[in-house]
N, C-alpha and C positions, 0 to 999 in steps of 0.2 A: 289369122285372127288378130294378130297384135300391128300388122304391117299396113292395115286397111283403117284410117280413120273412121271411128263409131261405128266399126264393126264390135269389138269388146263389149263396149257399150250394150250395143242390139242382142248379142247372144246372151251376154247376163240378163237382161232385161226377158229373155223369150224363158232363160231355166228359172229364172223367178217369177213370172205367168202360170211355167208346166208345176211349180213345188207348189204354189196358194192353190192349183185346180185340182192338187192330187195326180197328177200325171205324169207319166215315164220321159223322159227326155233323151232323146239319141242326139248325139251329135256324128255329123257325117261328112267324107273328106278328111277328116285326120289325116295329115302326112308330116309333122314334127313333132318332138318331143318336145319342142315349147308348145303347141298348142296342145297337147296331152295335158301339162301339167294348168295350163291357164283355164283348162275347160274343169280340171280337180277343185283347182281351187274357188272355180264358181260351184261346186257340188255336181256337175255333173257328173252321172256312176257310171251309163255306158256311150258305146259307139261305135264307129267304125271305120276306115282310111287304108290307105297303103303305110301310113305311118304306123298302122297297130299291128297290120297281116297281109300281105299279096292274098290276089283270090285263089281261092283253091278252088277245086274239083270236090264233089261230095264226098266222094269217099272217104279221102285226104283229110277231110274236117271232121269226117265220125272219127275216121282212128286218132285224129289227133285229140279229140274231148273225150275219147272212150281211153286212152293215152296217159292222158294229164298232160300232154307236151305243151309249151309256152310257143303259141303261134307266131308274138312276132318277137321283135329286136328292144321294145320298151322293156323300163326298167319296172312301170306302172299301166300294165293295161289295163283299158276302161271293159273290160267285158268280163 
């Protein structure tokens, strides 16, 4: 997000579109903890990438929110 000229730019610009319509904003692709914290401090609340969780198997994902286990390696996950 930060490495891509007016990229920053265009996703701020898209979570402040989804926040005046009332609308949930996912961001997708996460794979740093810099783009973690740059998509927080635009207010984005969720999302998803190999930077938050490798994909699981379903199962794997019930027991792990029927759990409480912390899916990935962030200090701040967005979900």
């Amino acid at each position: 997000m930060g490495r891509v000229p007016g990229c920053k730019a265009a996703v701020s610009s898209a979570i402040s579109i989804a926040n005046e319509m009332n609308l949930e904003f996912i961001a997708e692709g996460i794979e740093t903890s810099e783009q973690v914290e740059a998509l927080l401090s635009e207010g984005c609340q969720f999302g998803q990438g190999f930077g938050l969780c490798s994909p699981l198997e379903v199962d794997d994902f019930v027991w792990a929110l029927s759990s409480n286990v912390e899916l990935g390696g962030m200090d701040t996950p967005l979900f």
